[in-house]
C-alpha positions as CSV (number, residue, x, y, z in Angstrom):
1,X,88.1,77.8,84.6
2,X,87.4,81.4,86.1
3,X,84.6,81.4,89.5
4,X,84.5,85.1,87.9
5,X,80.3,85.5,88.3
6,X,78.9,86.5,85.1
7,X,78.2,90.5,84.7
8,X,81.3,91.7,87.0
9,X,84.6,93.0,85.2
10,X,86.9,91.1,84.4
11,X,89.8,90.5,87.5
12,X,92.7,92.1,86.6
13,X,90.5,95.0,85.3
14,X,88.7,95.3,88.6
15,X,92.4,95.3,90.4
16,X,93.4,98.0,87.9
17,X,90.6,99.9,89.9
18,X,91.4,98.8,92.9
19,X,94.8,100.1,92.6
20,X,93.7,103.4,91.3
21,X,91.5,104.3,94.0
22,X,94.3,103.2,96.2
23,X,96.8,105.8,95.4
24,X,93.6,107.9,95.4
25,X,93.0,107.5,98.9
26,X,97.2,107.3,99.6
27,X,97.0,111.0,98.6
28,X,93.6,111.7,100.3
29,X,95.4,110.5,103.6
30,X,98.3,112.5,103.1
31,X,96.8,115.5,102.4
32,X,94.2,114.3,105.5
33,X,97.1,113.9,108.1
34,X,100.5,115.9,106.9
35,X,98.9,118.0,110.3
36,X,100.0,115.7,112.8
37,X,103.7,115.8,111.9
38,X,103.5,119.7,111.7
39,X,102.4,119.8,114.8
40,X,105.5,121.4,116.9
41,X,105.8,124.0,114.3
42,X,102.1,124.9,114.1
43,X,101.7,125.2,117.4
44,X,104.7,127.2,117.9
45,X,104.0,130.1,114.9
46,X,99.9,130.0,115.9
47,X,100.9,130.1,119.3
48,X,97.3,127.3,120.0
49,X,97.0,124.9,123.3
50,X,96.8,120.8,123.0
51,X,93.0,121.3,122.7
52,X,93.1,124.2,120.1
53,X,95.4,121.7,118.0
54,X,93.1,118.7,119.1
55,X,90.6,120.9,117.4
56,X,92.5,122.2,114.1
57,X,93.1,118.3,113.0
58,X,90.0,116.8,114.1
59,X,86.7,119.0,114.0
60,X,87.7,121.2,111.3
61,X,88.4,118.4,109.2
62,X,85.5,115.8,110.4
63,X,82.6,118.1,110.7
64,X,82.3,119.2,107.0
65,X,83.6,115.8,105.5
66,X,81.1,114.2,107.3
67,X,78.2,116.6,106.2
68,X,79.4,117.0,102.4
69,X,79.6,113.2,102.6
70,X,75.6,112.8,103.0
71,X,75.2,115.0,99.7
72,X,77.7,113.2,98.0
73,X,76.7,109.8,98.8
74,X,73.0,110.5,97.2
75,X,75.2,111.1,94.3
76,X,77.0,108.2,94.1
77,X,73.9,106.1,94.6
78,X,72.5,107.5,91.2
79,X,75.1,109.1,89.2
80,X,78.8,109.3,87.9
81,X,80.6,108.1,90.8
82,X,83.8,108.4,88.4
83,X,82.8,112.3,87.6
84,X,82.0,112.6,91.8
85,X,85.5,111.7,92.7
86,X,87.4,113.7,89.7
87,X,85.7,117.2,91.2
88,X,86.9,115.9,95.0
89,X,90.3,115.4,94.0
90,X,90.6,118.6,92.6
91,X,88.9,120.6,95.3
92,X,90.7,118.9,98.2
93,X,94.4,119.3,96.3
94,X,93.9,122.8,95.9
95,X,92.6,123.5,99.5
96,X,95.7,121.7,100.8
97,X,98.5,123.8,98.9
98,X,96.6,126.8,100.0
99,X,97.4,126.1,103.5
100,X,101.0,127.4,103.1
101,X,99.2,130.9,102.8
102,X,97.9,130.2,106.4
103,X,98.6,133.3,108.5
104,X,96.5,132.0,112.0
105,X,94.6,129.4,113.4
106,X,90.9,130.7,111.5
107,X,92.9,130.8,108.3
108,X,94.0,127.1,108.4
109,X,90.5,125.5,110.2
110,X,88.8,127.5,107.4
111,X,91.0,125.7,104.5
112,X,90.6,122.0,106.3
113,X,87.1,122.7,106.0
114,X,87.9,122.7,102.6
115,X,90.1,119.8,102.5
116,X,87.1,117.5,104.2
117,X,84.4,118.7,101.8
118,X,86.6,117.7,98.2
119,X,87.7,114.2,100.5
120,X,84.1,113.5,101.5
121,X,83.6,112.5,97.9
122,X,85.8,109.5,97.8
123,X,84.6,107.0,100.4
124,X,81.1,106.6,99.0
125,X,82.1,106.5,95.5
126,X,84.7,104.6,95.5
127,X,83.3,102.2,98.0
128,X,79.8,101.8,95.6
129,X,82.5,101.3,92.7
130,X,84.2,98.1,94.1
131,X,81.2,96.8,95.6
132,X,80.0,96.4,91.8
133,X,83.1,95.0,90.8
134,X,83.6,92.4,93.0
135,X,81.7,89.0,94.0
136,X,80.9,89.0,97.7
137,X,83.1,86.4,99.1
138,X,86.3,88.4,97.0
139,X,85.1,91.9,98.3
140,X,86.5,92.1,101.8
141,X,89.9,91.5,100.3
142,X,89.7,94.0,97.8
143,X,88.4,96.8,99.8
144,X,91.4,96.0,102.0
145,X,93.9,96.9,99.7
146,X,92.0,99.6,98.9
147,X,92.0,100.8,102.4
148,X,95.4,100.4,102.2
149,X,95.4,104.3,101.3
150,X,94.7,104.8,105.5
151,X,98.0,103.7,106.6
152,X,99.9,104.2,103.8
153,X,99.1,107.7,103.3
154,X,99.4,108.3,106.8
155,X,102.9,106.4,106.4
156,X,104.0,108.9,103.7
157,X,102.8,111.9,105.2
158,X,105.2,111.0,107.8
159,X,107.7,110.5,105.4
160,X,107.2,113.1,103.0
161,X,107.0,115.5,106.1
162,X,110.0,114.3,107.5
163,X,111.7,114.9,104.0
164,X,110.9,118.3,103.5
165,X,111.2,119.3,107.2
166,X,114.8,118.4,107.5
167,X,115.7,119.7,103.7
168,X,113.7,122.7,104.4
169,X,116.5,124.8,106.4
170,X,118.8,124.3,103.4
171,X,116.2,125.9,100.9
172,X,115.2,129.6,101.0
173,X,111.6,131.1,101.5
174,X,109.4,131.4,98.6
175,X,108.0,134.7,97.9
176,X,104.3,135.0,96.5
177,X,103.3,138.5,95.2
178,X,99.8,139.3,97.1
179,X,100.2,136.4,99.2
180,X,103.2,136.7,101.2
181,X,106.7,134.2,102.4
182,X,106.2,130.7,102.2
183,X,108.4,129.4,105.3
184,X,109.8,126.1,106.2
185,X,107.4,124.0,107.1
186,X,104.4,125.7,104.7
187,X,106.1,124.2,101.8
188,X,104.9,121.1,103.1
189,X,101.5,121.6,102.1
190,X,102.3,123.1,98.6
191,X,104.3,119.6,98.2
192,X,101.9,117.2,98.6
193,X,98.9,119.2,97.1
194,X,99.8,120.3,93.9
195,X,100.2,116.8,92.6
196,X,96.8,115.8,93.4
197,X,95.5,117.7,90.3
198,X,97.6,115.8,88.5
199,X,96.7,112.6,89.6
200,X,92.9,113.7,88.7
201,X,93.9,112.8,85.2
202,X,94.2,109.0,85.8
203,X,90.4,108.8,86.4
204,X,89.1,108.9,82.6
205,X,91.2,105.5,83.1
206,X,88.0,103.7,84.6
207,X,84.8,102.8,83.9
208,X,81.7,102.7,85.5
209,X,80.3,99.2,86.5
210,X,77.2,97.8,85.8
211,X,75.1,98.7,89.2
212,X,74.5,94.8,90.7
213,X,71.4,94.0,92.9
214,X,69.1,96.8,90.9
215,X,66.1,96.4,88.8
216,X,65.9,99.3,86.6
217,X,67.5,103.1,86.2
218,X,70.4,103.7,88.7
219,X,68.2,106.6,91.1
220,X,68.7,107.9,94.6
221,X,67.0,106.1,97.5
222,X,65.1,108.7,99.7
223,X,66.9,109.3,103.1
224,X,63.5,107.8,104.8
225,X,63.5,104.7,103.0
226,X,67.4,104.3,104.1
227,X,66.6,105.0,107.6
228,X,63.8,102.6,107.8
229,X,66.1,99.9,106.7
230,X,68.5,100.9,108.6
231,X,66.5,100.8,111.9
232,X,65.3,97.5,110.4
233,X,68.7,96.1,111.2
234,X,69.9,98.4,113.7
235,X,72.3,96.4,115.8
236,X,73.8,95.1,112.8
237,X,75.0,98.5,111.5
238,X,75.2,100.1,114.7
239,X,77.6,97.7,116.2
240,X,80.3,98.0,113.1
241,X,79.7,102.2,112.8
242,X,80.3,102.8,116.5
243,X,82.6,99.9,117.2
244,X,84.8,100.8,114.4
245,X,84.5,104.8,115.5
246,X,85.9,103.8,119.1
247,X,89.1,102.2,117.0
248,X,89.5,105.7,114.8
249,X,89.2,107.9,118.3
250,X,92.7,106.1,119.2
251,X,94.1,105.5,116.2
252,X,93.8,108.9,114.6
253,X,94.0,110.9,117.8
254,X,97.2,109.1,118.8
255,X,98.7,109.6,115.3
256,X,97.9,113.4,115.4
257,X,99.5,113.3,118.8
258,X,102.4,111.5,117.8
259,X,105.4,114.1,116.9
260,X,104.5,116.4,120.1
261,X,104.7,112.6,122.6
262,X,107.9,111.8,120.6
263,X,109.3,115.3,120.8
264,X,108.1,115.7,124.5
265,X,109.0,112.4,125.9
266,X,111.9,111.2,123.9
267,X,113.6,114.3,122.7
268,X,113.0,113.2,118.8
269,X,112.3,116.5,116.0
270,X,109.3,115.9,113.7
271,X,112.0,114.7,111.0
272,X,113.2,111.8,112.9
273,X,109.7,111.2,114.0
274,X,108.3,111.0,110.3
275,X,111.0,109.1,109.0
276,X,110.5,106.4,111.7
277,X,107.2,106.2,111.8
278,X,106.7,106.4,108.4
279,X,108.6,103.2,107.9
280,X,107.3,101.3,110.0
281,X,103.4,102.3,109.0
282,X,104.3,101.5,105.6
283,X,104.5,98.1,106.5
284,X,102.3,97.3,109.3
285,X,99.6,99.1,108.3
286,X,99.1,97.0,105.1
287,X,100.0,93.7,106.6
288,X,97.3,94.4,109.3
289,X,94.4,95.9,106.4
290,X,95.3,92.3,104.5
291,X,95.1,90.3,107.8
292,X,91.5,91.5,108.4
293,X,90.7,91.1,104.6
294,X,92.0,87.2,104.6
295,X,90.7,86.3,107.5
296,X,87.1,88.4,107.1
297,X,87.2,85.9,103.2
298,X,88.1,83.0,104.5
299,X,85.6,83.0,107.0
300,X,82.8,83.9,104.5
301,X,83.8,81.0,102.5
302,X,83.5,78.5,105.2
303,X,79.9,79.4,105.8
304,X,79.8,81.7,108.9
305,X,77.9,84.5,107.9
306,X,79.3,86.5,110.8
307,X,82.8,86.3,109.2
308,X,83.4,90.0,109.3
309,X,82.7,90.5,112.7
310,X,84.7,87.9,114.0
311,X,87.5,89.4,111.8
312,X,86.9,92.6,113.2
313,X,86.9,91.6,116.8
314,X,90.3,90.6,116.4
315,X,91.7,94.4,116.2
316,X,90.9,95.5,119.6
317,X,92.2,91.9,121.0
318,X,95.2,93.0,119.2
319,X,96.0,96.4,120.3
320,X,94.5,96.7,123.7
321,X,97.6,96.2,125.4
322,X,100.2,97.7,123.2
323,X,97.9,101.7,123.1
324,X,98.1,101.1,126.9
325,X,101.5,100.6,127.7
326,X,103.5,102.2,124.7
327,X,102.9,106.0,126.4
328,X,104.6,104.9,129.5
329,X,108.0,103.1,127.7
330,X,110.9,104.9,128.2
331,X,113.1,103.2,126.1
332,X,112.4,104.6,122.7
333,X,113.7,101.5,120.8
334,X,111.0,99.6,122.6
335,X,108.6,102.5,122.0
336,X,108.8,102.0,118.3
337,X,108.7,98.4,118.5
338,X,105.3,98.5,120.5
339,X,103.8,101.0,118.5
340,X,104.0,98.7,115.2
341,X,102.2,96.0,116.5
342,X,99.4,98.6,118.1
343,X,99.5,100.5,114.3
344,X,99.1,96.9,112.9
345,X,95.8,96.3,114.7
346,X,94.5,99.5,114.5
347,X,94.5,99.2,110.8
348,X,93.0,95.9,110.5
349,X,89.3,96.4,111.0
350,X,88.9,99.2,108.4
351,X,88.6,97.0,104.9
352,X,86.2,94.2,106.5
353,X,84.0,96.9,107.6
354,X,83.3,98.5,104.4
355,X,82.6,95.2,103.1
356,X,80.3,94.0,105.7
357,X,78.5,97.0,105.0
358,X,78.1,96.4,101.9
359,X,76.8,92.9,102.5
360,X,74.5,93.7,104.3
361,X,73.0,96.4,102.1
362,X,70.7,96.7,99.0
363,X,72.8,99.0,95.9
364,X,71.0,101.7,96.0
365,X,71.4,102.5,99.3
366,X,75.4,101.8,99.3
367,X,76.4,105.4,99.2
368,X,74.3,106.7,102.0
369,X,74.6,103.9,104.6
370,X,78.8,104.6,103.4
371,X,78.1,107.9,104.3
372,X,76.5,107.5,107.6
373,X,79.6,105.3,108.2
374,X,81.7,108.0,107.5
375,X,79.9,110.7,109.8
376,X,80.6,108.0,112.7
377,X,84.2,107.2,112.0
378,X,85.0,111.0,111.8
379,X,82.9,112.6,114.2
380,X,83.2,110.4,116.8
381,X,86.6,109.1,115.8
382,X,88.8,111.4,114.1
383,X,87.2,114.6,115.2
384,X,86.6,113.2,118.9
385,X,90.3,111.5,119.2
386,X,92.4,114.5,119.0
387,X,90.1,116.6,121.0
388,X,89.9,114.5,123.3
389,X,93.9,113.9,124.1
390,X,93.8,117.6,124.2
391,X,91.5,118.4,126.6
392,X,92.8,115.5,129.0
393,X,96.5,117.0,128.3
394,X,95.1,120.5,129.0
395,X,91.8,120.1,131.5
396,X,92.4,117.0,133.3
397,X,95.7,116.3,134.0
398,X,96.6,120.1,133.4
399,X,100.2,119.7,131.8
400,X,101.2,119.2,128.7
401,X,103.9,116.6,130.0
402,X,100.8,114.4,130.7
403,X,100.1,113.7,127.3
404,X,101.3,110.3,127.9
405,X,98.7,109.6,130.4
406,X,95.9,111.2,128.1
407,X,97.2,108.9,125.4
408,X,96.4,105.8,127.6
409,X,93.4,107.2,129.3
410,X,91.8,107.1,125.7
411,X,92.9,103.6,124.9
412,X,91.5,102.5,128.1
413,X,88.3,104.2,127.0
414,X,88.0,103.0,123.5
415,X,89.0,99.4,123.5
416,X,86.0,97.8,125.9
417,X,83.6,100.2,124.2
418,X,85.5,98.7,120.4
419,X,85.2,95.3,121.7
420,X,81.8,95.2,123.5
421,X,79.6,96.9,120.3
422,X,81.1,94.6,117.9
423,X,80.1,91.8,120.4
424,X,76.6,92.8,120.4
425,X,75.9,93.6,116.7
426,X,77.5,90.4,115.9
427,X,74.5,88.1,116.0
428,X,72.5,90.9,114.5
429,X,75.0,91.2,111.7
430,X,74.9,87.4,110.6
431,X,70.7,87.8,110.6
432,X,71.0,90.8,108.0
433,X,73.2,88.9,105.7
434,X,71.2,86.0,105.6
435,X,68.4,88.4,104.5
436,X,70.0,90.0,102.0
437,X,71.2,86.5,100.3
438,X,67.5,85.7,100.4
439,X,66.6,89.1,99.3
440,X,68.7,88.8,96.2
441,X,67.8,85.1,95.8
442,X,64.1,86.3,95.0
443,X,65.3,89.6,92.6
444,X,67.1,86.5,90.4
């Protein structure tokens, strides 16, 4: 017989979603990240410092996902979360073809402004979506393969990048009357935004869930009533927003970072880089996403009702010593090798912390506490990482051959501050799920 609870979907539809919004999320990343691997050729035609790039693939992106993600997620808490993430797709496809028409460094901050508002759609939507579809002790797992779109997208961007990068001198220019020459490494962006729009189309494929935990009409919760229970259980969501932003400020700033260390310190081009990275993500990240997910389950199962924590704390155990020592290896065989164990830890954490979230948190409110998850990760993380490495390269260590010691100066920063928030929500975190289990018990 099925432990399917009565009034989710049934399991292989639910993974039908789940695999949707994956390849969702694969192209969200790509289009998020193809930056980092254009790096040496931005930097070269825009003519931008470490920080200025720092800059172009952190804030410009973080800022306005993070802000069009608090509109959105009152959205998804009371409406079509299905329509929410049709419009993002489009909008943040067509932003990132038009960054082939780039001419400077305000042209292309002003279309990844673009790219983060259309993306700041999916992460609330998506997230309220599974978190409907799933039974609790089955919904670490399943957002884990979902966020399997982080490192897999990143993965392909490296890929795909490499790809047209290195096929790109054999091609000619395209011509665009009233917008100019598409070069080499512009085509890039056409490449992997056109066939986002496309991809739109799958998502008349799904349903919308039944909305679990609710008594009456689906409606937005007011931002007060969040906060309040938010504050009520402050070191509970604290420690997994702010922990988890300290691993995105070295994962994401050392991937954006990646093709200028490589081409610096081990004489690699951005297609070798993207090729061999992008293998090697492809892999790890997933394995590392499904660790967390497993474990994060199994430890739910058993009784602890700080399962996802102690999942979670496992990442920074992981990687601590791998970010440290990998931008000091000079044998670039070794290099590789080292990173995929740091890439594999890095990635773990980012599943069980959507689902503790949701745990933790009442349906209504899903969307907004998603999206004040989101403004951590990104500002702090992914606009904060690559700013950071920048102005350590360019202001504190004054040369750009230092990048390797910025690299490491940011892992030593991140992983105690990772490790020691997640230590002291845990406790906190096990309390809250109790009282939502009890909270729920009295709704039935």
């Amino acid at each position: 017989m099925s432990d399917q609870p009565t009034g989710y979907p049934r399991p292989a539809y639910a993974w039908y979603m789940v695999f949707l919004l994956l390849i969702i999320y694969t192209f969200s990343f790509i289009d998020r990240q193809i930056l980092g691997l254009l790096g040496p050729s931005i930097k070269a035609d825009f003519k931008i410092s470490d920080t200025e790039f720092g800059v172009l693939t952190g804030y410009a992106f973080a800022i306005f996902y993070t802000v069009f993600g608090l509109f959105c997620a009152r959205i998804a808490d009371s409406r079509s979360r299905r329509g929410l993430i049709t419009v993002g797709l489009i909008v943040w496809s067509i932003m990132t073809a038009l960054g082939a028409f780039a001419r400077d460094f305000i042209h292309l901050f002003l279309l990844r402004i673009g790219v983060g508002a259309g993306e700041a759609t999916l992460a609330p939507a998506a997230g309220s979506l599974l978190a409907d579809s799933f039974p609790k002790h089955r919904l670490a797992t399943a957002l884990s393969v979902y966020s399997m779109g982080i490192p897999v997208g990143s993965a392909l961007a490296f890929i795909v990048g490499g790809w047209v990068i290195q096929i790109a001198a054999h091609m000619p220019d395209w011509t665009v009357p009233g917008l100019g020459t598409i070069g080499h490494w512009q085509k890039t962006f056409v490449l992997v935004g056109l066939p986002g729009i496309l991809l739109a189309l799958l998502i008349g494929t799904i349903k919308e869930p039944s909305r679990k935990g609710m008594v009456g009409a689906a409606k937005a919760v007011p931002v007060s009533e969040v906060a309040r229970h938010m504050l009520s259980r402050f070191r509970a969501y604290a420690g997994i927003c702010f922990g988890i932003s300290a691993v995105a400020m070295l994962g994401f700033g050392t991937l954006m970072f990646l093709a200028l260390f490589f081409n610096r310190f081990h004489g690699l081009n951005p297609a070798e880089v993207g090729k061999t990275f992008g293998s090697i993500a492809i892999i790890t990240g997933p394995m590392g996403l499904l660790l967390g997910g497993t474990l994060a389950d199994r430890l739910f199962r058993k009784g602890y009702k700080d399962a996802h924590i102690r999942a979670m704390i496992v990442a920074p155990l992981g990687f601590a010593i791998p970010a440290m020592t990998l931008p000091f290896i000079q044998d670039t065989h070794v290099v590789w090798m080292v990173l995929a164990v740091s890439n594999l830890f890095l990635n773990l954490p980012s599943g069980v912390a959507f689902a503790g979230l949701h745990i933790i948190t009442p349906n209504q409110m899903r969307g907004q506490v998603t999206a004040f998850y989101v403004l951590c990760t990104n500002i702090i993380g992914y606009g904060s990482g690559p700013w950071l490495i920048g102005f350590f390269t360019d202001h504190v260590f004054g040369d750009e051959m230092k990048l390797n010691y910025s690299m490491a100066l940011v892992a030593a920063i991140t992983t105690p501050l990772c490790l020691g928030l997640l230590l002291w929500g845990r406790k906190a975190f096990a309390k809250a799920v109790i009282a939502e289990e009890e909270r729920l018990a009295e709704q039935s």
